[in-house]
C-alpha positions as CSV (number, residue, x, y, z in Angstrom):
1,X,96.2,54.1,81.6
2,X,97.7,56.1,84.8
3,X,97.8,54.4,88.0
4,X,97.4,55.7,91.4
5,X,101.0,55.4,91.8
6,X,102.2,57.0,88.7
7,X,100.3,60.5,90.1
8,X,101.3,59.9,93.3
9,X,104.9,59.8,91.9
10,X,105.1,62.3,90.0
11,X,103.3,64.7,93.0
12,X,106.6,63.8,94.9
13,X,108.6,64.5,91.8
14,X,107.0,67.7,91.7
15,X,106.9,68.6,95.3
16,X,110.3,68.2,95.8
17,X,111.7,70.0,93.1
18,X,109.4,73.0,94.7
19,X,110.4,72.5,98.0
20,X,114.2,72.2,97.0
21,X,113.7,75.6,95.2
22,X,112.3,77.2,98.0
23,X,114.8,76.8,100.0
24,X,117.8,77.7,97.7
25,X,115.8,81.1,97.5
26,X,115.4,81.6,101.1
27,X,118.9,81.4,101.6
28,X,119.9,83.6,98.7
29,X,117.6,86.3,100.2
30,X,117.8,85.1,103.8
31,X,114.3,84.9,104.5
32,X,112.9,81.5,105.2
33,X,109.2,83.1,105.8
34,X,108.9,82.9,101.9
35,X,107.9,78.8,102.0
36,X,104.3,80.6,103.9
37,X,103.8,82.1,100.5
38,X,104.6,78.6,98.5
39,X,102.6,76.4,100.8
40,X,99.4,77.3,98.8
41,X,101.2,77.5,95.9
42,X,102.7,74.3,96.2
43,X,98.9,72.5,96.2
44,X,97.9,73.5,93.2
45,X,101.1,72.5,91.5
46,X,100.5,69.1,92.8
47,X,96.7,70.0,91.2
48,X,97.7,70.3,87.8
49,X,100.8,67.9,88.2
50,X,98.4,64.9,89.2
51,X,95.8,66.3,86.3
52,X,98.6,66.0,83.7
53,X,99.5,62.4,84.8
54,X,96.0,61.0,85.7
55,X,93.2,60.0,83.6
56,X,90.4,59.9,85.8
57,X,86.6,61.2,85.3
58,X,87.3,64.3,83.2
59,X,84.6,66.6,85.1
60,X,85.8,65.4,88.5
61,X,89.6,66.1,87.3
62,X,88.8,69.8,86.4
63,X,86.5,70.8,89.1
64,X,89.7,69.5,91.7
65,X,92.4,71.4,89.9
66,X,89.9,74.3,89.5
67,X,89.0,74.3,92.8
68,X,92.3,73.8,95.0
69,X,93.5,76.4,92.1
70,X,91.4,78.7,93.3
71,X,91.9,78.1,97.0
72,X,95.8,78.1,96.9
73,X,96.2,81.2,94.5
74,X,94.1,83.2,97.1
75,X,96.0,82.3,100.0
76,X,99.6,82.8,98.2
77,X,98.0,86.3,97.5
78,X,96.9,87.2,100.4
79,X,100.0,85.9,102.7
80,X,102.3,87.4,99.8
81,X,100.2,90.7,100.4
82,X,100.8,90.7,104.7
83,X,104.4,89.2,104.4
84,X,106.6,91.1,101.8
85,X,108.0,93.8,103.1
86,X,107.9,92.7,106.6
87,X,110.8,91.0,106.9
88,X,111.4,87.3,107.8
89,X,109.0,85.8,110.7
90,X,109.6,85.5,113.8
91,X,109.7,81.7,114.2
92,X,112.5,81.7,111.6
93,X,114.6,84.8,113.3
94,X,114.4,82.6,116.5
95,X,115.5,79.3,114.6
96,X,118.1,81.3,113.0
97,X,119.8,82.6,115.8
98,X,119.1,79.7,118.0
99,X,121.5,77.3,115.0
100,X,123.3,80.1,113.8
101,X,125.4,78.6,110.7
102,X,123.6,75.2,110.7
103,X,120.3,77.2,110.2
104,X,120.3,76.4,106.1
105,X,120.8,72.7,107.1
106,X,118.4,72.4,109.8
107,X,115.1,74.6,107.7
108,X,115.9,72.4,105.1
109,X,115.2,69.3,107.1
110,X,112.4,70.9,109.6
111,X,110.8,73.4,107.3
112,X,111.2,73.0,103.7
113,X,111.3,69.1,104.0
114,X,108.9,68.3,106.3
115,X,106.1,70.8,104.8
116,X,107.1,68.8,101.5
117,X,105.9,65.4,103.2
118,X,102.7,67.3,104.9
119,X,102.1,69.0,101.1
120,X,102.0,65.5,99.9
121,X,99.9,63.6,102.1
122,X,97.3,66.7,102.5
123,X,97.0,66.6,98.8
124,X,96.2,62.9,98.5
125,X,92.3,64.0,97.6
126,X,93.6,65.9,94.1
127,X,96.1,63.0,93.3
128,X,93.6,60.1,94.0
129,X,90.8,62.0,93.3
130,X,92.7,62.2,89.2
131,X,93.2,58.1,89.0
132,X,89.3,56.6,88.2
133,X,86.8,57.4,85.5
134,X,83.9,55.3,87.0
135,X,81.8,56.2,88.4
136,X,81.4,59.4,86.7
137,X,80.8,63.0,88.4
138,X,77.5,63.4,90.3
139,X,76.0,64.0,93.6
140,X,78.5,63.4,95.8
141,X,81.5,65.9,93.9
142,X,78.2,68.0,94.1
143,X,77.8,68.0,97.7
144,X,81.8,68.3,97.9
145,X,82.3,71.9,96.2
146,X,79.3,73.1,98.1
147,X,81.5,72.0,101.4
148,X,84.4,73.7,99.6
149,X,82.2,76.7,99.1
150,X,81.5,77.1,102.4
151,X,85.3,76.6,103.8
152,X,86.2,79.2,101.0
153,X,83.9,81.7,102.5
154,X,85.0,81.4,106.2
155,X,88.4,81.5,105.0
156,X,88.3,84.5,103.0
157,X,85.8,86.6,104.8
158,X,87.8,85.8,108.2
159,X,90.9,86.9,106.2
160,X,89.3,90.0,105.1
161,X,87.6,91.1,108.0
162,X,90.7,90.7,109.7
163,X,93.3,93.2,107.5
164,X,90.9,95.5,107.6
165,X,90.9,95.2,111.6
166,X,94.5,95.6,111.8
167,X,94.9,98.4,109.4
168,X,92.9,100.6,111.7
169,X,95.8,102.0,114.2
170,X,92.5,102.4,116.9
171,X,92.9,98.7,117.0
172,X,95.6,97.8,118.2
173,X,96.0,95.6,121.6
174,X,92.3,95.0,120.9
175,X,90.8,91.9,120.1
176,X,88.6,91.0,116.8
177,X,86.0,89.8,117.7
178,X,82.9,90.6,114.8
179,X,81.7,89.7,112.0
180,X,82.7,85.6,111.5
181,X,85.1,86.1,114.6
182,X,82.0,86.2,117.1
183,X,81.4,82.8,115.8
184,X,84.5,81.7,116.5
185,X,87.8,82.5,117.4
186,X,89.5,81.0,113.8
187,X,87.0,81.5,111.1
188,X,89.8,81.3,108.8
189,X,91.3,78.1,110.1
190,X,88.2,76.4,109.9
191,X,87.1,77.5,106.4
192,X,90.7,76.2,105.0
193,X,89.6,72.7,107.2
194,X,86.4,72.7,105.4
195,X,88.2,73.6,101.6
196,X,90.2,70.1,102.3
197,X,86.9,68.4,103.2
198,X,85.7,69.3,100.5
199,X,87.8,68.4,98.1
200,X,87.9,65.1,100.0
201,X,84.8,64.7,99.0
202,X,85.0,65.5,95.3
203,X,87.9,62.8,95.4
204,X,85.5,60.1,97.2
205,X,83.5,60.0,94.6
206,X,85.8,57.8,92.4
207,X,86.9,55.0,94.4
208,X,90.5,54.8,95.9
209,X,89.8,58.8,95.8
210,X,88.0,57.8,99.5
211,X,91.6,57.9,100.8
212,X,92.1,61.6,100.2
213,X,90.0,61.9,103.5
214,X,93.5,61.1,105.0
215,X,94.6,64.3,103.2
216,X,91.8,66.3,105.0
217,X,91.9,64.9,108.3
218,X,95.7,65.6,108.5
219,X,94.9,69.7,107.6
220,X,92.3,70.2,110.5
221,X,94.6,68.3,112.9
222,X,97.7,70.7,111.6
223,X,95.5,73.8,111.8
224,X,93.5,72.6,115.2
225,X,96.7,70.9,117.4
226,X,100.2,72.0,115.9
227,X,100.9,75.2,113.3
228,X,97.3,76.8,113.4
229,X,95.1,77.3,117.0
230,X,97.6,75.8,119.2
231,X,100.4,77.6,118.2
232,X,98.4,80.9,117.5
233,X,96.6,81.1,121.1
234,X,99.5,80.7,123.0
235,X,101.1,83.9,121.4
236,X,97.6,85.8,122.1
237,X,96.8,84.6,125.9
238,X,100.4,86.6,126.3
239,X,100.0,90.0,124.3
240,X,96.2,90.6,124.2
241,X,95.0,90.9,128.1
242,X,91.2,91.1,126.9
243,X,91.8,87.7,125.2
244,X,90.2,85.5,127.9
245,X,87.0,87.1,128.1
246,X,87.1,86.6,124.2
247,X,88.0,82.5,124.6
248,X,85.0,82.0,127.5
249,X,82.7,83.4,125.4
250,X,83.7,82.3,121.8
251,X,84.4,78.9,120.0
252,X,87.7,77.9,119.3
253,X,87.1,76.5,116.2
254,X,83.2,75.6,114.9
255,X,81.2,78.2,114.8
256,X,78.4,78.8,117.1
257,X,76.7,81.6,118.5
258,X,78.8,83.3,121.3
259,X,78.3,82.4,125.5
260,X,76.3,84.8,127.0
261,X,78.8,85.8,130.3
C-alpha cells in the first residue's frame, strides 16, 4: 500500500527530472520563455505520476488526473499557441542581459528551480488527493469539479475573448474590457484560482487530501500578489493611458458587476 510520502516522492522525482529538462532545452535554443509552456504541462505529469504510485479511491484518483489533465493541456496549448514564434519574453531578455554569461546558472536557480518547488507544493491536492481509499467518492469531489468547472470557464473564456481582442489591429492601445473582463479585470487569473480550489476540494474528500488546500491557497496568492495581477498591472498602468478608468470601475480579481462612475 502507497503512502503519502511514496507519491509525494516520486512527484519530486518527477518534477525535477522535468524541470532539469527544461532548462537544458532553453539553453540549447536560448529561450527560457519555453518553462511558460511546461508549467501546465508539468501538473499533469505530477497527475498521472502520483496516479501511478498511489492507491487511493479509484473514482477520486481518475477524476483528479482527468481533470488537472484537462486544465494543464489547455493552457500549454494555448501559451504554446501566443508564444512560439515570438521570441523569448521579455522578463527573460532583461535577466539575460542583466547576468550576461551567468544567465544559464542564475534561470536555473530562480526560474526552472524555484517553479519546480511552487509545481510541487501547488500540486499537493493530486498527490494527496491519490493516497486514501476511504471514504469513497461522493458529494464533496462532487461539489469540487463543479468549482473546477466554473474556474475552467473563466479561464478559458477570459483566454479566448482575449486573442480574439488582440488579433483585431483596431485594438490596439485599447483596453478589454467585455464580455468576462467587465466583471473583472483577470477573469483568467481567477478561473485558474478556482481550477486549484477545486481540485482542492476533490482531494479533501479523502483525508490527509485536506492539505492540498495548501496547494490552492499558494496559486491564488502567486496569481493575486507576485507573477499574475501584481506583476501584470504594473506593466498596464504604464502602456494603456485609459487603464485607470478601467481599474475604478472594474474588480481586480472576483467578479462583480462593474462601478457605475
Amino acid at each position: 500500500m502507497s503512502s503519502s510520502a511514496d507519491v509525494m516522492v516520486a512527484s519530486v522525482m518527477a518534477i525535477a527530472i522535468l524541470m532539469v529538462s527544461t532548462w537544458v532545452i532553453s539553453i540549447v535554443v536560448k529561450n527560457a520563455s519555453i518553462v511558460d509552456i511546461v508549467w501546465g504541462l508539468g501538473f499533469v505529469v505530477t497527475g498521472w505520476v502520483s496516479f501511478a504510485v498511489g492507491d487511493g479511491d479509484a473514482t477520486r484518483s481518475w477524476v483528479l488526473v482527468i481533470l488537472v489533465t484537462l486544465w494543464g493541456v489547455r493552457l500549454a496549448a494555448y501559451l504554446a499557441r501566443r508564444n512560439i514564434g515570438h521570441g523569448e519574453d521579455y522578463r527573460y531578455k532583461a535577466m539575460r542581459k542583466r547576468y550576461g554569461q551567468r544567465f544559464p546558472l542564475i534561470s536555473f536557480l530562480t526560474v526552472f528551480t524555484f517553479q519546480g518547488v511552487l509545481m510541487w507544493v501547488v500540486s499537493l491536492p493530486l498527490q494527496l488527493g491519490q493516497v486514501e481509499e476511504s471514504p469513497g467518492f461522493g458529494p464533496i469531489g462532487t461539489m469540487g469539479i463543479l468549482v473546477w468547472a466554473v474556474g475552467l470557464f473563466f479561464e478559458a473564456v477570459g483566454d479566448a475573448q482575449l486573442r480574439r481582442f488582440k488579433s483585431d489591429p483596431s485594438n490596439a492601445g485599447r483596453v478589454m474590457s467585455s464580455g468576462l473582463w467587465r466583471y473583472t479585470r483577470h477573469p483568467n487569473y481567477f478561473g485558474d484560482a478556482v481550477v486549484w480550489w477545486g481540485l482542492a476540494i476533490v482531494a479533501a474528500e479523502a483525508g490527509v487530501g485536506v492539505c492540498g488546500f495548501i496547494g490552492a491557497f499558494v496559486m491564488t496568492y502567486l496569481l493575486v500578489r507576485v507573477s499574475g495581477v501584481a506583476l501584470l498591472e504594473r506593466g498596464l498602468r504604464k502602456r494603456k493611458p485609459d487603464y485607470e478608468d478601467y481599474v475604478r470601475r472594474t474588480s481586480s480579481f472576483f467578479p462583480r458587476p462593474p462601478k457605475t462612475l
